[in-house]
KOLGUTOR-880890 format. One record per residue (C-alpha): x, y, z; residue in one letter. Coordinates in steps of 0.02 Angstrom, whole numbers, padded with zeros to 5 digits, always signed. Example, Ala and Ser with C-alpha at 12.3 -4.5 7.8 and 13.67 -1.06 7.14 Angstrom:
REM residues 2
+00615-00225+00390A/+00684-00053+00357S/
***
This chain:
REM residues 605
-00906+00924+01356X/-00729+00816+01396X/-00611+00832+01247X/-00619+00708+01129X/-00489+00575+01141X/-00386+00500+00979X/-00368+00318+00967X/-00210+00253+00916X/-00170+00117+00808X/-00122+00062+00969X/-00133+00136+01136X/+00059+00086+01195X/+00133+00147+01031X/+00240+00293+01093X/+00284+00362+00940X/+00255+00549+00937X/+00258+00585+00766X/+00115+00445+00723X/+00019+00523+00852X/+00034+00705+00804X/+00015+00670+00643X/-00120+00536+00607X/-00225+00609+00728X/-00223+00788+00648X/-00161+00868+00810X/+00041+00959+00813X/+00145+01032+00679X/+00169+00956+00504X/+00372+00916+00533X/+00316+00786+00640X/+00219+00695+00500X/+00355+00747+00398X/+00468+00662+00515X/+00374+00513+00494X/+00381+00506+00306X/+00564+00525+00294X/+00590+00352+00422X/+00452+00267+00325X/+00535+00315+00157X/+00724+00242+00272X/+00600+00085+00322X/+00550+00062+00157X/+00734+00062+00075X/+00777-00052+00213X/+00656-00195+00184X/+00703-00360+00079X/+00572-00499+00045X/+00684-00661+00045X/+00612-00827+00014X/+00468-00805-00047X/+00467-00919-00216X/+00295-00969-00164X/+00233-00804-00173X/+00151-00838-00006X/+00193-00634+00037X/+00068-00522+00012X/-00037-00663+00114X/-00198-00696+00018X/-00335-00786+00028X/-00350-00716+00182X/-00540-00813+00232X/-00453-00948+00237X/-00310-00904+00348X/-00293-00914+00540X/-00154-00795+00583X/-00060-00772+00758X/+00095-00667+00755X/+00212-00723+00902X/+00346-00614+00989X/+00481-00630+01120X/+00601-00473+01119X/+00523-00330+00993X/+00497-00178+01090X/+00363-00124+00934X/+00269-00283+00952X/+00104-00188+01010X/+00111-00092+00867X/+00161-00198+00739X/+00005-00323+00794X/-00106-00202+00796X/-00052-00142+00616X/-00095-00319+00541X/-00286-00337+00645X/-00314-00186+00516X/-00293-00332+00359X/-00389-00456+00472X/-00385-00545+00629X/-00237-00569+00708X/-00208-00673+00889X/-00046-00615+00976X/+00069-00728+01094X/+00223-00667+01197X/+00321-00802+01137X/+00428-00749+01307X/+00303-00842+01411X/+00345-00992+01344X/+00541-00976+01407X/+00508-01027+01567X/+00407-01138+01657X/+00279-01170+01503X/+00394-01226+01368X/+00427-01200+01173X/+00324-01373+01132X/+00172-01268+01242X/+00171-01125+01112X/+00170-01240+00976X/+00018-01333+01051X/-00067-01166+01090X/-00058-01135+00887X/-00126-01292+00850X/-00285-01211+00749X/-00165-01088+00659X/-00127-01108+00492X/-00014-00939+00457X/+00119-00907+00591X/+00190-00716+00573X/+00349-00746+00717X/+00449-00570+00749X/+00613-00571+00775X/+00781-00465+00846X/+00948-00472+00874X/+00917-00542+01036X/+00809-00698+01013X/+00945-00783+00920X/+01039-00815+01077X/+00893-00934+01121X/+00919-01081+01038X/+00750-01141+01076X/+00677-01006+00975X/+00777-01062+00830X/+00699-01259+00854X/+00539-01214+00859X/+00543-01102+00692X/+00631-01262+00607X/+00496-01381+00667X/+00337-01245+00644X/+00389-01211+00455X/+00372-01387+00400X/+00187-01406+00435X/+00117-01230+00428X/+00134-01068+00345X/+00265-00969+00435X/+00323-00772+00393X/+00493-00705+00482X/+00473-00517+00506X/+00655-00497+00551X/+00733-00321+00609X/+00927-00317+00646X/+01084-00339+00584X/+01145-00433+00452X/+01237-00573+00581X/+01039-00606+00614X/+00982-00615+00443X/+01159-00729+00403X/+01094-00867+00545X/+00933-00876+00479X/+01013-00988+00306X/+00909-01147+00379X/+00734-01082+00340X/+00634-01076+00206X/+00480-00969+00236X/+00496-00797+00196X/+00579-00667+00276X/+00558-00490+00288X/+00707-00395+00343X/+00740-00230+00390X/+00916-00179+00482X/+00811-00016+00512X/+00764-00045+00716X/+00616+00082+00740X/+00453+00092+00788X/+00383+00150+00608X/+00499+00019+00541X/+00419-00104+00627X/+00243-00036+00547X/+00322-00049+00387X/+00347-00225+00395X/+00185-00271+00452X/+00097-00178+00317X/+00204-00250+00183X/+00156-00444+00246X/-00025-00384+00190X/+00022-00279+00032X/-00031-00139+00110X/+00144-00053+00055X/+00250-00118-00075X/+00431-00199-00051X/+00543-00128-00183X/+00732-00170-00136X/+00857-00319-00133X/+01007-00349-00060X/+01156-00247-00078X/+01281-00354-00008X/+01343-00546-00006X/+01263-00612+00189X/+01282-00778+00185X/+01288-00937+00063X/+01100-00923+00050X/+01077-00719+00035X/+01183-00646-00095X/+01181-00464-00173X/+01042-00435-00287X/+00927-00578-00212X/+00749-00526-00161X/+00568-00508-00218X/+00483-00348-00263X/+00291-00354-00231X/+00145-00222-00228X/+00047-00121-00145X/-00133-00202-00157X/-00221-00145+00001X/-00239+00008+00121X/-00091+00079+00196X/-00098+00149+00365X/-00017+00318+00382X/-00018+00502+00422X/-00077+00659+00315X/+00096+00718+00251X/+00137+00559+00158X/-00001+00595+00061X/+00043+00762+00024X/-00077+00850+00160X/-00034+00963+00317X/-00110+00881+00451X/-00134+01049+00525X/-00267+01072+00401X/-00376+00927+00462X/-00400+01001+00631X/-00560+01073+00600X/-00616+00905+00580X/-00625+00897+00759X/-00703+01047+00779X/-00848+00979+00658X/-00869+00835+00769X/-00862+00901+00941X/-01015+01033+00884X/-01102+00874+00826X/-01095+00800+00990X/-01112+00973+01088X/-01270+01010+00984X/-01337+00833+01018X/-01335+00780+00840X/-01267+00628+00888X/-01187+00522+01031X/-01014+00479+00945X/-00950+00481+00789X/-00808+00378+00666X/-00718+00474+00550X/-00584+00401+00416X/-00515+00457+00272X/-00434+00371+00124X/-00314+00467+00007X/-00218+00407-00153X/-00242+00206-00061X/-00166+00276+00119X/-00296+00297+00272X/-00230+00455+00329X/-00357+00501+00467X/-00472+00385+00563X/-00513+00451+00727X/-00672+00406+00841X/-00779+00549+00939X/-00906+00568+01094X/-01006+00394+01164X/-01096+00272+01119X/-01237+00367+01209X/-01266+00527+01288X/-01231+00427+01467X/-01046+00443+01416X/-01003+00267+01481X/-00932+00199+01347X/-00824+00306+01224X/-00826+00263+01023X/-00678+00178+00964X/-00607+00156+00790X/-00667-00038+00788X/-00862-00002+00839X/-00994-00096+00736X/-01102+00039+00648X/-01298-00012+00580X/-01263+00057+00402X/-01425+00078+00358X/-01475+00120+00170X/-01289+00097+00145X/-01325-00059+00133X/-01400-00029-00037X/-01227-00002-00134X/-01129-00102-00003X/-01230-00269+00007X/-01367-00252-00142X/-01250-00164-00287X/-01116-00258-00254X/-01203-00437-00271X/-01282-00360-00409X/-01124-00275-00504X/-01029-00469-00482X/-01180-00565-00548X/-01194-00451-00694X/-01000-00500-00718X/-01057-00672-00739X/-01179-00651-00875X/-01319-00712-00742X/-01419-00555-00714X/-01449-00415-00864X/-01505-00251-00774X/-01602-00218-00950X/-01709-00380-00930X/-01869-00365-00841X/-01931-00406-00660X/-02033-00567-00735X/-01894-00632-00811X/-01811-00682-00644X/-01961-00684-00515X/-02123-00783-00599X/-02222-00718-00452X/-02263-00543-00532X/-02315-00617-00681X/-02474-00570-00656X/-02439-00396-00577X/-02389-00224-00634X/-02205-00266-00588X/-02191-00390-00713X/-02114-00277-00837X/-02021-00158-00721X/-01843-00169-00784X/-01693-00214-00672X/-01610-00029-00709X/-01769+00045-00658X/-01755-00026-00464X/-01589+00024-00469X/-01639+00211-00521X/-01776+00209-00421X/-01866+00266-00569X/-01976+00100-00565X/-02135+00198-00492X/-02151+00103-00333X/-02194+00156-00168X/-02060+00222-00031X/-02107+00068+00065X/-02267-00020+00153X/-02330-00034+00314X/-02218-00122+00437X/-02213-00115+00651X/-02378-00021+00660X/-02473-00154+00516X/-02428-00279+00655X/-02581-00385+00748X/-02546-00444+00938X/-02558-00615+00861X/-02410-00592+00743X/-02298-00591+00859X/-02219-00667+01040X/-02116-00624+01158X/-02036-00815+01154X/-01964-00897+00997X/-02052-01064+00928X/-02072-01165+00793X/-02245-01036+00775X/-02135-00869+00796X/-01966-00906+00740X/-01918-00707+00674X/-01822-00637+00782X/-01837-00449+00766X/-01755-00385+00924X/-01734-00451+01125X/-01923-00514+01147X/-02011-00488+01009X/-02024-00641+00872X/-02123-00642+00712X/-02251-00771+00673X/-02188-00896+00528X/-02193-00829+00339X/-02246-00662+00384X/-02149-00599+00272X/-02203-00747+00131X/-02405-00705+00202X/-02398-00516+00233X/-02244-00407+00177X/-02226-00502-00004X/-02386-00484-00057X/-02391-00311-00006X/-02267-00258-00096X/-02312-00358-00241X/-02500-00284-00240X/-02431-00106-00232X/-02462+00046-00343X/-02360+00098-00465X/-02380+00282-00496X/-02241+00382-00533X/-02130+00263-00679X/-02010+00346-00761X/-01994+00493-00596X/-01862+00472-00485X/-01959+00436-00302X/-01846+00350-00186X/-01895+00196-00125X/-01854+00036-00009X/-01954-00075-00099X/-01837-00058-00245X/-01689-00152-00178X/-01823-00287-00067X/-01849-00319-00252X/-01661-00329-00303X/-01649-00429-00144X/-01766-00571-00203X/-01681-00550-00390X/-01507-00598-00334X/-01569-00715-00213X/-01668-00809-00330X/-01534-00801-00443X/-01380-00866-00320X/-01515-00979-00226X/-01416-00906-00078X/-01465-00780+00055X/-01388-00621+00031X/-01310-00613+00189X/-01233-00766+00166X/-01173-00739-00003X/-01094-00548+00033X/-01003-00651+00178X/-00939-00758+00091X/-00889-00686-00082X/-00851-00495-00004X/-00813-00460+00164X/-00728-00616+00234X/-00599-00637+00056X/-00561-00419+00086X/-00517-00454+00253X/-00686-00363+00308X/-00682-00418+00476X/-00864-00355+00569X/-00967-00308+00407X/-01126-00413+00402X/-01279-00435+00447X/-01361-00508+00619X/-01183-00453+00703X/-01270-00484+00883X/-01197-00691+00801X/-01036-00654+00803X/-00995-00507+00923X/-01041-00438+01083X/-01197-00311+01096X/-01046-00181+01193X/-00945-00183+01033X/-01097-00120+00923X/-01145+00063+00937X/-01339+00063+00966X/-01477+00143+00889X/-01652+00186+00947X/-01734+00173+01084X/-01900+00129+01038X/-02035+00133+01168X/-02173+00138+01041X/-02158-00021+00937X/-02022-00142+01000X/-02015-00084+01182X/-01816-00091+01173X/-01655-00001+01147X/-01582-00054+00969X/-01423-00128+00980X/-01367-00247+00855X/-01530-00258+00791X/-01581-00161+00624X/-01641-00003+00637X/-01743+00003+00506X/-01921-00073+00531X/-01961-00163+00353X/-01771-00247+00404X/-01821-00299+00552X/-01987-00361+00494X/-01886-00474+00365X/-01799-00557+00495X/-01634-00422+00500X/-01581-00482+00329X/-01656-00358+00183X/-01591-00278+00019X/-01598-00086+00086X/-01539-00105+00258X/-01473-00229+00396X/-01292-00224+00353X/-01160-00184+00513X/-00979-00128+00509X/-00844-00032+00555X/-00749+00104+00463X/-00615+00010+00419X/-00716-00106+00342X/-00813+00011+00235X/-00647+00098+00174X/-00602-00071+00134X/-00741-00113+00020X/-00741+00044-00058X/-00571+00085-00104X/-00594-00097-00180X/-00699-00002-00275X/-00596+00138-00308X/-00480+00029-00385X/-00575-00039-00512X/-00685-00188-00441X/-00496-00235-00383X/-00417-00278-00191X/-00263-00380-00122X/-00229-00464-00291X/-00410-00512-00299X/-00540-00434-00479X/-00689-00432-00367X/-00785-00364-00497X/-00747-00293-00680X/-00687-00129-00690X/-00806-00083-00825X/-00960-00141-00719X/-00875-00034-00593X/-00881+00130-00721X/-01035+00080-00760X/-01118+00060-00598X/-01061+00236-00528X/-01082+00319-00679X/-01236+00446-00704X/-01376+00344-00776X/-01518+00446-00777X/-01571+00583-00897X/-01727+00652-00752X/-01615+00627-00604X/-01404+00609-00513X/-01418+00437-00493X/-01334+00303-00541X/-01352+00092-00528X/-01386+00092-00357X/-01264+00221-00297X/-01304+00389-00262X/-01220+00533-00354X/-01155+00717-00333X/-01297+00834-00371X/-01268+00949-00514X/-01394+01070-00443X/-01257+01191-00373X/-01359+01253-00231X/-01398+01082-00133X/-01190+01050-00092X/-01235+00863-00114X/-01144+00774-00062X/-01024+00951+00002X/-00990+01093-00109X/-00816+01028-00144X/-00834+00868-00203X/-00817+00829-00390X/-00946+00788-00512X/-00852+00613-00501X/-00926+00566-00344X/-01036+00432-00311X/-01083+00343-00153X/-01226+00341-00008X/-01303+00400+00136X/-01376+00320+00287X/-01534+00366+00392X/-01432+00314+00538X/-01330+00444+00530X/-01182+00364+00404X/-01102+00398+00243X/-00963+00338+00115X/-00910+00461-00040X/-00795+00412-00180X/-00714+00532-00258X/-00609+00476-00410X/-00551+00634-00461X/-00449+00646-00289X/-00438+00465-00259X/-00526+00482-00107X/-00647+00386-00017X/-00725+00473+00146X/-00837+00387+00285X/-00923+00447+00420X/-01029+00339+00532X/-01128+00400+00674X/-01283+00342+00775X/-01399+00509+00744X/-01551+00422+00808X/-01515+00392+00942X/-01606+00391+01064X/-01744+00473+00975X/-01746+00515+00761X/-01652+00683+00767X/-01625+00800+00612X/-01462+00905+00696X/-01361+00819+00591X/-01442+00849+00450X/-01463+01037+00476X/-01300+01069+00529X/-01227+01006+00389X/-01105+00894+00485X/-01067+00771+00363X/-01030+00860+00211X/-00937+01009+00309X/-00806+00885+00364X/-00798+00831+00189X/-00763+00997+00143X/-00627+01003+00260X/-00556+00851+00182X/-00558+00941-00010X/-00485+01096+00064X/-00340+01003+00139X/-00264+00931-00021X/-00292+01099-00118X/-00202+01193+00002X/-00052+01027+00030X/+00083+01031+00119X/
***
């Protein structure tokens, strides 16, 4: 099998230490090399000008970003650093020196709202660089990431957007800087000396750290050395056919310390995994679409998880769900069923291979539903159901399909439209969603099965799941797509408390309460899964705290928690594919890399 290849924050960023480090490969000085110029960047930086508080940016759905450049030799990798916040378009503003002029760029940036313009030493012998600055901060939002001398910073008394200096010229300095525009590192110093009429000793803001930080192991107190066998984990996964390809990321103490990508998208090896690939989360979509809804409405005094089914849906009045409590669903403890019939309950004349006004439901490439089957068939399937086993713990779909048609009945909003728009987009979540196939290519999403039984197609960017794809791709336990990043996002959001980039997404006792352990007869707790206190399942790895809460996903993903060690793991993987494979399972894959993760910061540095 061919090695394995780490993806950079960015594949032009020739900085050795970043790469040995980061990517768990080479000695620990290097990473300790890195630390010591970030810890130099860091007492080099100043925040000027920023009265408005415009720095950290927030609000960040609402922004339209480009970050121009003309001279920075670290330009790659200081764009690249803020598409991890979210998305980012780049321009060499050095294109515009020539034959296409100053007044082009600024036409080119017409839709922008938030201009991010790096600058050196050199650009201020241009003075066209200087005019277009003056006329760009009157009508938009313009940051000056600044790195050279203090002559620079003295000619740049005319402005007033912020500006970030740093007399430190490096490549990790540069990274620095780019973080610190998004809060993903703090900026702690002023200046030391009199610059100019408008800087003057002592002037500055401070501001703090409020999102993820990109960095390597050592700054977190962790040899990289000891993440090697992280690799090693991986590579048997793909050796042993567990799965295609694999994303791996780690989160410790707020800093993403390892994120590498593995194998292929398939076992074709044409198209390698990289760190940005859209996963199908699968039941994580239960905690990271369904909970969270759930957790913010609860917030708002709108839904009580003590109240009953019947007191938000009026259709089970006159069923056995009627008095199911909310907490119960969330347990699954409520006695329903796993889940109903789906692909194989279907009748040739439910669905089409051409979309209509008749089939509308698009479940995958040729293959639309007839209108309200969900409303005619699915609904009142699960509403005529059984209830057998109340008060057990039986895991079961149907649980959040209820919580689905709770919250939506409550927000009179789909849920996919409402996770959008009050999650992902404000956290700068940048694929999570559902129906990705509407906003990005089928070649950037990492696909599933092939099913040749049901739906006659390969699976990508379509739900895996069948009762998801059924209900149109949009459902309560599964149909949610993302990266890692994304999911490290969300979660360390709520590592922090219900709390992200300046933002209380969601209380932090809800939070507590949420991921506690509810349950006297089983580990869960609302909606999240939980370590298992049964010593002999590992669950979810033998070194993970009694702290932990999180999920699993039947397409091969997870995401822990771990509050004890501020940690928040993901793995994402497409284990089905091409066919429903158990490798992963019985090699123990997920949790042993875990483990490797635990064993890292007890042994440290």
């Amino acid at each position: 099998m061919k090695k394995s290849k780490c993806r950079l924050l960015t594949p032009v960023l020739l900085v050795f230490v970043l790469f040995n480090s980061a990517c768990a490969q080479g000695p620990s000085a290097s990473g300790v090399a890195y630390v010591n110029e970030e810890k130099l960047a860091e007492q080099s930086t100043v925040l000027l000008n920023n009265a408005a508080y415009l720095i950290p940016l927030q609000n960040l759905d609402q922004l339209k970003v480009a970050s121009i450049h003309f001279s920075s030799p670290y330009a790659a990798g200081f764009d690249s650093l803020l598409n991890k916040y979210t998305s980012v378009a780049t321009f060499n503003g050095s294109n515009y020196l020539g034959p296409k002029s100053m007044d082009n760029l600024s036409a080119d940036l017409k839709w922008y709202n938030t201009l991010i313009v790096q600058l050196t030493d050199a650009d201020f012998n241009n003075s066209q660089i200087i005019d277009f600055i003056n006329t760009n901060q009157k009508v938009k939002n313009v940051v000056i990431a600044l790195s050279g001398n203090s002559n620079s910073l003295a000619k740049l008394n005319y402005v007033t957007v912020p500006v970030i200096w740093t007399e430190r010229v490096s490549p990790v300095a540069a990274l620095w800087s780019a973080q610190a525009i998004f809060g993903g590192v703090a900026i702690t110093q002023k200046l030391k000396n009199n610059i100019s009429y408008a800087y003057k000793t002592n002037m500055g803001f401070v501001t703090t750290k409020s999102r993820l930080q990109y960095t390597v192991p050592e700054d977190a107190g962790i040899n990289a050395n000891n993440l090697t066998e992280i690799d090693n984990i991986a590579n048997e996964a793909m050796r042993e056919r567990a799965t295609p390809g694999c994303v791996v990321l780690v989160v410790k103490d707020g800093k993403v310390i390892f994120n590498k990508a593995y194998g292929y998208h398939t076992y074709d090896k044409t198209m390698p995994d990289k760190l940005n690939d859209i996963f199908d989360l699968a039941s994580m979509t239960k905690i990271s679409a369904t909970t969270m809804e759930t957790m913010q409405l609860v917030d708002q005094g709108k839904l009580n998880v003590d109240s009953t089914v019947g007191a938000y849906l009026p259709i089970t009045h006159n069923t056995n769900k009627s008095g199911l409590l909310v907490r119960e669903l969330l347990e699954h403890q409520a006695g329903l069923i796993p889940d109903i019939p789906t692909l194989e309950a279907i009748k040739s004349a439910d669905k089409s291979t051409d979309s209509s006004a008749a089939y509308p439901t698009k479940v995958n490439e040729r293959y639309y539903l007839r209108k309200d089957y969900f409303k005619d068939v699915m609904w009142p399937e699960m509403l005529n159901s059984t209830l057998k086993t109340r008060g057990q713990y039986v895991y079961s779909d149907l649980s959040m399909c209820y919580m689905q048609q709770i919250i939506e009945t409550i927000t009179q909003t789909p849920e996919n439209v409402y996770t959008q728009q009050q999650f992902y987009n404000p956290l700068g979540m940048q694929t999570a969603g559902f129906l990705p196939l509407y906003r990005f290519p089928a070649s950037r999403i990492i696909p599933t099965e092939d099913d040749q039984v049901y739906r006659h197609a390969l699976l990508d960017g379509y739900v895996h799941d069948p009762t998801a794809a059924l209900m149109g791709g949009v459902a309560g336990h599964a149909g949610l797509f993302a990266s890692a990043n994304d999911v490290a996002i969300l979660y360390q959001m709520v590592l922090n408390g219900g709390s992200y980039g300046g933002v209380q997404y969601i209380k932090p006792a809800t939070v507590a309460q949420f991921t506690a352990k509810q349950s006297p007869v089983s580990r869960r707790g609302l909606g999240f899964d939980r370590w298992d206190p049964d010593l002999d399942h590992h669950y979810p790895s033998k070194l993970a705290s009694d702290q932990t809460y999180g999920h699993t996903g039947f397409t091969g993903t997870c995401v822990w928690v771990d509050p004890k060690y501020n940690l928040v793991y993901v793995f994402l993987s497409n284990r089905v594919h091409p066919n429903l494979g158990s490798k992963l399972s019985s090699l123990n894959i997920r949790p042993r890399i875990q483990d490797v993760v635990y064993e890292a910061i007890q042994k440290g540095m």
